[in-house]
DSSP file (Angstrom, degrees, kcal/mol; ACC not computed):
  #  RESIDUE AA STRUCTURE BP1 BP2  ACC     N-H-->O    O-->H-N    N-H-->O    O-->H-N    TCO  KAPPA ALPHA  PHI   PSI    X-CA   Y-CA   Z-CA
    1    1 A X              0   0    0      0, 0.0     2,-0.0     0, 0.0    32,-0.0   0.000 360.0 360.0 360.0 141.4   14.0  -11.2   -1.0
    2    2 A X     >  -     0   0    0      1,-0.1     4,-2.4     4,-0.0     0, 0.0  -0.181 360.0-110.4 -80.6 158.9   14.7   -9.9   -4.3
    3    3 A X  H  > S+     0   0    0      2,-0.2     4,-2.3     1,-0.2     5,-0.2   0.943 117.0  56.1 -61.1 -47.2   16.1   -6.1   -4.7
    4    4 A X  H  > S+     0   0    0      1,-0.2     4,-2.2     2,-0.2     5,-0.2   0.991 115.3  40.2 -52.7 -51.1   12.5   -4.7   -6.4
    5    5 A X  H  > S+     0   0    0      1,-0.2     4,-2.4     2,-0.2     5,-0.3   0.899 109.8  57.8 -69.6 -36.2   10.6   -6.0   -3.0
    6    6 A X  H  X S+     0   0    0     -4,-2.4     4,-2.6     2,-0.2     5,-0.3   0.997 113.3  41.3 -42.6 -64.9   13.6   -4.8   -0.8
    7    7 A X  H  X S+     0   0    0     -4,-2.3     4,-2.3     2,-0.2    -2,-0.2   0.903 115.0  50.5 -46.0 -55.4   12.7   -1.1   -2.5
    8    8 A X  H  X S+     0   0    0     -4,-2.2     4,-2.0     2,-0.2     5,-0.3   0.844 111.6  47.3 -65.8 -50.8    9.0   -1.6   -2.2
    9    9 A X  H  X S+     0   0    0     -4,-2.4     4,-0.8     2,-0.3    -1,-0.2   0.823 115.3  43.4 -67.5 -45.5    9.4   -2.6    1.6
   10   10 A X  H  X S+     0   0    0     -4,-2.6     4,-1.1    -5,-0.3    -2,-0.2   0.906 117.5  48.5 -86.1 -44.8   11.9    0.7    2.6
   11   11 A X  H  < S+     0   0    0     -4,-2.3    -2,-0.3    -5,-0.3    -3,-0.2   0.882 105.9  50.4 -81.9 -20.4    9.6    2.9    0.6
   12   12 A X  H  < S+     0   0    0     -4,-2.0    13,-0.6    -5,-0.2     3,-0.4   0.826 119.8  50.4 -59.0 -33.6    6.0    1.3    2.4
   13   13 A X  H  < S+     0   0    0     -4,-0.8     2,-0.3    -5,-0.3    -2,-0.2   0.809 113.4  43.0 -72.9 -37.1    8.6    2.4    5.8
   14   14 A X  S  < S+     0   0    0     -4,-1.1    -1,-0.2     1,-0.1    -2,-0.1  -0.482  70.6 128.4-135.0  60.4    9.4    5.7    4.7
   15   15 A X        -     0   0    0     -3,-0.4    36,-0.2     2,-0.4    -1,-0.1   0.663  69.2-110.1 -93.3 -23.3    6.3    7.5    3.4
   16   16 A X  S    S+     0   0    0      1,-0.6     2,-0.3    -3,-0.2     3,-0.0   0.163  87.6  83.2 128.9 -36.7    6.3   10.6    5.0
   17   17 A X  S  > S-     0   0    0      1,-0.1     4,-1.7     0, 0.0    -1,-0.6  -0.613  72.1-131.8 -86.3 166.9    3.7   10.3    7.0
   18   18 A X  H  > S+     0   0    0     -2,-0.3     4,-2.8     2,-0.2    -1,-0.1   0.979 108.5  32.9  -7.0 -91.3    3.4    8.7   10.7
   19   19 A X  H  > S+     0   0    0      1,-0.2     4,-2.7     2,-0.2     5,-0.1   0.957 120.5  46.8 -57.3 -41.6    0.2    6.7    9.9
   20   20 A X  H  > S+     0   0    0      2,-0.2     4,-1.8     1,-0.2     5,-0.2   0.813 108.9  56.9 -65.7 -33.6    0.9    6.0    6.3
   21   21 A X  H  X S+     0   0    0     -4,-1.7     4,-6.1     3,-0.2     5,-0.4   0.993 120.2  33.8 -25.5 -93.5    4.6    4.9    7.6
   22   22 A X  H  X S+     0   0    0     -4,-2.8     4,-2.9     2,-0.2    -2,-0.2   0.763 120.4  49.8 -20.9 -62.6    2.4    2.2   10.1
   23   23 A X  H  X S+     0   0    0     -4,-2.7     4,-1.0     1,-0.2    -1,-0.2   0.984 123.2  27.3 -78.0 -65.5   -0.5    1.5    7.5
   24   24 A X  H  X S+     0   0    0     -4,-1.8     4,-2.5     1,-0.2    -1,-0.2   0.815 117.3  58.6 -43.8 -49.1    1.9    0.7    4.1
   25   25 A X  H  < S+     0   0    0     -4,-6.1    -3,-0.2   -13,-0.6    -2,-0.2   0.945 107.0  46.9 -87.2 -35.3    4.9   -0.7    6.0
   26   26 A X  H >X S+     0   0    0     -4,-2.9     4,-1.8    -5,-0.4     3,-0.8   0.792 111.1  52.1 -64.4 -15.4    2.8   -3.6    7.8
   27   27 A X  H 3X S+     0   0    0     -4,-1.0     2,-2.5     1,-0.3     4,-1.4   0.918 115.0  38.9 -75.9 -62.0    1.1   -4.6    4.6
   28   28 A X  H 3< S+     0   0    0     -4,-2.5    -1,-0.3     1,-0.3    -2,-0.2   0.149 112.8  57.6 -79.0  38.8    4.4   -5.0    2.7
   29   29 A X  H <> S+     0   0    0     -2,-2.5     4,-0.5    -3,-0.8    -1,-0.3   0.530 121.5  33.7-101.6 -70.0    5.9   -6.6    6.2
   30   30 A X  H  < S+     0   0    0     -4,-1.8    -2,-0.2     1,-0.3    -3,-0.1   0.720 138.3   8.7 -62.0 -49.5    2.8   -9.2    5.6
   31   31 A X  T >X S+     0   0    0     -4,-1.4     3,-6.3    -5,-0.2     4,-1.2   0.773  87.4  99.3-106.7 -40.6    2.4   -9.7    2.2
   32   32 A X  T 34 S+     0   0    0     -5,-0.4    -2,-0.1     1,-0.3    -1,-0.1   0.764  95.7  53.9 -53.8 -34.0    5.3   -8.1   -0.1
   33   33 A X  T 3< S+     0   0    0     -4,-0.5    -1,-0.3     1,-0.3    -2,-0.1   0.840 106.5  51.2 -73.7 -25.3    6.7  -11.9   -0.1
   34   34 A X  T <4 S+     0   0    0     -3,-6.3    -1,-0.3    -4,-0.1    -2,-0.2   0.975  90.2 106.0 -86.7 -31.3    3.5  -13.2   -1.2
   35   35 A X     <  -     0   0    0     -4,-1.2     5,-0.0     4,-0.1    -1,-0.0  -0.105  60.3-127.1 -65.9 134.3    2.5  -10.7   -4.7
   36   36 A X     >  -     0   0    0      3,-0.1     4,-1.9     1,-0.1     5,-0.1   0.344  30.9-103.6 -14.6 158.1    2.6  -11.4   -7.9
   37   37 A X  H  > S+     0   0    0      2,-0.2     4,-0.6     3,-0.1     5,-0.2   0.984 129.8  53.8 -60.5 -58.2    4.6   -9.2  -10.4
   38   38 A X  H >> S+     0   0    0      1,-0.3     3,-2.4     2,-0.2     4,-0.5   0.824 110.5  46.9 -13.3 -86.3    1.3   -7.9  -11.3
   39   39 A X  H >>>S+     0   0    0      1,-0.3     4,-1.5     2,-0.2     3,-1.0   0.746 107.1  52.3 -21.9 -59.7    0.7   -7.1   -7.6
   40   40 A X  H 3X5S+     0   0    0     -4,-1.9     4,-0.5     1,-0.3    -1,-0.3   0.664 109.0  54.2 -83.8  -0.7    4.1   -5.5   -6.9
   41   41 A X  H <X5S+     0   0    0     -3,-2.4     4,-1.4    -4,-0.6    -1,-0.3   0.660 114.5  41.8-103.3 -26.9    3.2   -2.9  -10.3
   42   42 A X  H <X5S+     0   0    0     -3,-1.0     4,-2.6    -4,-0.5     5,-0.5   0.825 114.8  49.9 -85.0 -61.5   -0.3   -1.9   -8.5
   43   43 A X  H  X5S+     0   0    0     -4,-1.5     4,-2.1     1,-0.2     5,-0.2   0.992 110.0  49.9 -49.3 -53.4    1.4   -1.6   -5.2
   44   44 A X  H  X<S+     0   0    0     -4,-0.5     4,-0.8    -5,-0.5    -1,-0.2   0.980 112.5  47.6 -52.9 -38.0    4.2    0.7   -6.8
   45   45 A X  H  X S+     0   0    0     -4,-1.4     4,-1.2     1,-0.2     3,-0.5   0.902 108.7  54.3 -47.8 -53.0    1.4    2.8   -8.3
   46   46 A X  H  < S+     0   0    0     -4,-2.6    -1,-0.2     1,-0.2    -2,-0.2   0.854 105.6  53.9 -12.0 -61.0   -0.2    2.7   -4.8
   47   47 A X  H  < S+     0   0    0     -4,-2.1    -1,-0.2    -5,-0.5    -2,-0.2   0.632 102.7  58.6 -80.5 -18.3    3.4    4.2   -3.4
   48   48 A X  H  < S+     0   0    0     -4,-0.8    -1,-0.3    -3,-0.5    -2,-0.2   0.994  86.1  96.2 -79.7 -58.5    3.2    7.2   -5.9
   49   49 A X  S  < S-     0   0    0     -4,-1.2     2,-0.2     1,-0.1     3,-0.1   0.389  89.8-100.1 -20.3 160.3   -0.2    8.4   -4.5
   50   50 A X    >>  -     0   0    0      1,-0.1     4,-1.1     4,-0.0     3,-0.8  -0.564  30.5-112.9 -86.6 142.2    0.0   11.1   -2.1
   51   51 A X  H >>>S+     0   0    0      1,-0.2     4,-1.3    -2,-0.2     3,-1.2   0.999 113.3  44.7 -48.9 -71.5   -0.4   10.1    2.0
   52   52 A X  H 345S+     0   0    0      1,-0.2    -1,-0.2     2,-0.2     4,-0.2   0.566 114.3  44.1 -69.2  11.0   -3.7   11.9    2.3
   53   53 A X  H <>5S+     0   0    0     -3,-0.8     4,-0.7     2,-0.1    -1,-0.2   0.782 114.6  48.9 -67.3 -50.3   -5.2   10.8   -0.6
   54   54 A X  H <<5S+     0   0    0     -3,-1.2     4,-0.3    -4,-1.1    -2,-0.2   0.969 123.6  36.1 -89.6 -65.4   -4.0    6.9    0.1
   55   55 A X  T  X5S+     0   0    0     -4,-1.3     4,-2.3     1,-0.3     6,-0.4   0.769 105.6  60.5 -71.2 -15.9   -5.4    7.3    4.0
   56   56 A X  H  ><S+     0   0    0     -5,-0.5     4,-2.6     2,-0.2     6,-0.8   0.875 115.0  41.1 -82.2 -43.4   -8.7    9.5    3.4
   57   57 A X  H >X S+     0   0    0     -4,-0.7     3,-3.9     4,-0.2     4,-0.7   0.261 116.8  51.7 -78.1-109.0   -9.8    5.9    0.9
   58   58 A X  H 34 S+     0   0    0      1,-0.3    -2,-0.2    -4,-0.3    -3,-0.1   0.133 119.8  35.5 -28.5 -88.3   -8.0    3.5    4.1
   59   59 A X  H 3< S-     0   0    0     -4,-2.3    -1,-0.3     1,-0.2    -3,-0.2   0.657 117.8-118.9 -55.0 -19.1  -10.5    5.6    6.6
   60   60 A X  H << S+     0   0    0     -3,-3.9    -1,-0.2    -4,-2.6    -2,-0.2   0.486  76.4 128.1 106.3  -9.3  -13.4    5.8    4.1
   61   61 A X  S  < S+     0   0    0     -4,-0.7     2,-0.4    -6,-0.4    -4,-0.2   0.705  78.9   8.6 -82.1   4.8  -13.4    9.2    4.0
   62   62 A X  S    S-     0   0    0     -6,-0.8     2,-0.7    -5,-0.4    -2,-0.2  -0.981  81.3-111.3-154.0 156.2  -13.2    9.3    0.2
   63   63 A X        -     0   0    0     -2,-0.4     3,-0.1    -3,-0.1    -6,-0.1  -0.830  32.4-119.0-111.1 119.2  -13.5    6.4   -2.6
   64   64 A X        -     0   0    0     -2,-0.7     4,-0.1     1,-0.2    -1,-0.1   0.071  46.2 -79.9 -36.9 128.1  -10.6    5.5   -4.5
   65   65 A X    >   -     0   0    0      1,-0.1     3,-2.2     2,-0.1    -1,-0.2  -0.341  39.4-123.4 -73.3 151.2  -10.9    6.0   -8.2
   66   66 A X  T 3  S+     0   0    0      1,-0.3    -1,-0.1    -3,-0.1    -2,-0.1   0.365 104.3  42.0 -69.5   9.1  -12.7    3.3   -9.8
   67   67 A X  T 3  S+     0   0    0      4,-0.0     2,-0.4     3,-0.0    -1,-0.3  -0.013  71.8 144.0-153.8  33.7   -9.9    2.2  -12.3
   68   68 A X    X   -     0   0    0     -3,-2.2     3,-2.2    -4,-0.1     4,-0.3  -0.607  51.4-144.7 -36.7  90.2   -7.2    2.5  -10.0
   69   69 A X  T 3  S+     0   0    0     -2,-0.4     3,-0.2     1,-0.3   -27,-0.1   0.720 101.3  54.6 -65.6  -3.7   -5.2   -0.3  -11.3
   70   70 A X  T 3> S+     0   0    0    -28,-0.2     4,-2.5     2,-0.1    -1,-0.3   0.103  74.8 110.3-100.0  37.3   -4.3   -0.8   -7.3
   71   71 A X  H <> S+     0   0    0     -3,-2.2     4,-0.7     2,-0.2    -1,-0.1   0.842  74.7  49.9 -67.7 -35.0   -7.9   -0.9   -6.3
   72   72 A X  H >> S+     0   0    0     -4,-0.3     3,-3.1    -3,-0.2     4,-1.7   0.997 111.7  47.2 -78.4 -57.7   -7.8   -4.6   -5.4
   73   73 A X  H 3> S+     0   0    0      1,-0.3     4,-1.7     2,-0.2     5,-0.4   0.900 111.0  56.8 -49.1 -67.9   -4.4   -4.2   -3.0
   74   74 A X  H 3< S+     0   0    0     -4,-2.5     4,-0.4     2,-0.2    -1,-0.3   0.572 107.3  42.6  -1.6 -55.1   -6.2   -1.3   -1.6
   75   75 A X  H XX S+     0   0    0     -3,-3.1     3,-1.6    -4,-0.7     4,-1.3   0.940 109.9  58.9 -91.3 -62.8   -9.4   -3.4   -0.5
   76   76 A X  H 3X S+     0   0    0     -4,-1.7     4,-1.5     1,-0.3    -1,-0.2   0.776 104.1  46.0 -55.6 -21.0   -7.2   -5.9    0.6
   77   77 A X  H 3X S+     0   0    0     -4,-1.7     4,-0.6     2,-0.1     6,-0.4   0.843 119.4  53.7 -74.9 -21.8   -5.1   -3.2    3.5
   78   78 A X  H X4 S+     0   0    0     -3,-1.6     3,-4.0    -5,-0.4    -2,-0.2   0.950 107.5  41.7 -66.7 -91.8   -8.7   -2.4    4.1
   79   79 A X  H 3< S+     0   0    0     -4,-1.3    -1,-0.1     1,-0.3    -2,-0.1   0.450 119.0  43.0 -30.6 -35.2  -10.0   -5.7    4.8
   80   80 A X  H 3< S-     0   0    0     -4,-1.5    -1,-0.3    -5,-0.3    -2,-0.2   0.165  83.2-142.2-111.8  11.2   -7.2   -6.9    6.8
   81   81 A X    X<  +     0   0    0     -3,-4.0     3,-0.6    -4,-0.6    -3,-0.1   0.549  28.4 173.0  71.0  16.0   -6.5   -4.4    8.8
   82   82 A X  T 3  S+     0   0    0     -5,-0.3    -1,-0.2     1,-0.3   -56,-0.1   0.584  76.5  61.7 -76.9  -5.4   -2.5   -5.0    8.7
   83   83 A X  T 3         0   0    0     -6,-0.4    -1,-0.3     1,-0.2    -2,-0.1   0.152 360.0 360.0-111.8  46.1   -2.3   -1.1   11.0
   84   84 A X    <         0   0    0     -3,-0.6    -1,-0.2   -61,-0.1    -2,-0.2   0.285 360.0 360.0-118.2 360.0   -4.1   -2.1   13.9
């Protein structure tokens, strides 16, 4: 694994919260190997957001903004479910 995805992977681990720890670190367990450059520039964007921002769109309780350039990685933690 390359050094950027190494970084990506220890910061998805070490967000501050618990859940968000749990939610982040199992998508980039599952996936970080598979994105795109693109992908790993949305996902970093992701990693700046604030925990309760990031989980309140995860749980539904608020809608991501619509021109989020990580809107599709988003849908995708959604969809698949990588913290249960």
């Amino acid at each position: 694994m390359d050094n950027r995805r190494k970084k990506i992977l220890f910061r998805s681990w070490h967000r501050g919260t618990k859940e968000m720890d749990i939610i982040l670190g199992n998508f980039a367990d599952k996936y970080i190997k598979d994105l795109s450059g693109a992908q790993l520039d949305a996902y970093e964007n992701l990693l700046e957001v604030p925990d309760l921002d990031v989980y309140n769109w995860i749980i539904g309780k608020e809608d991501a903004p619509a021109n989020a350039p990580y809107r599709d990685l988003l849908q995708q933690i959604i969809d698949n479910k990588v913290y249960e």
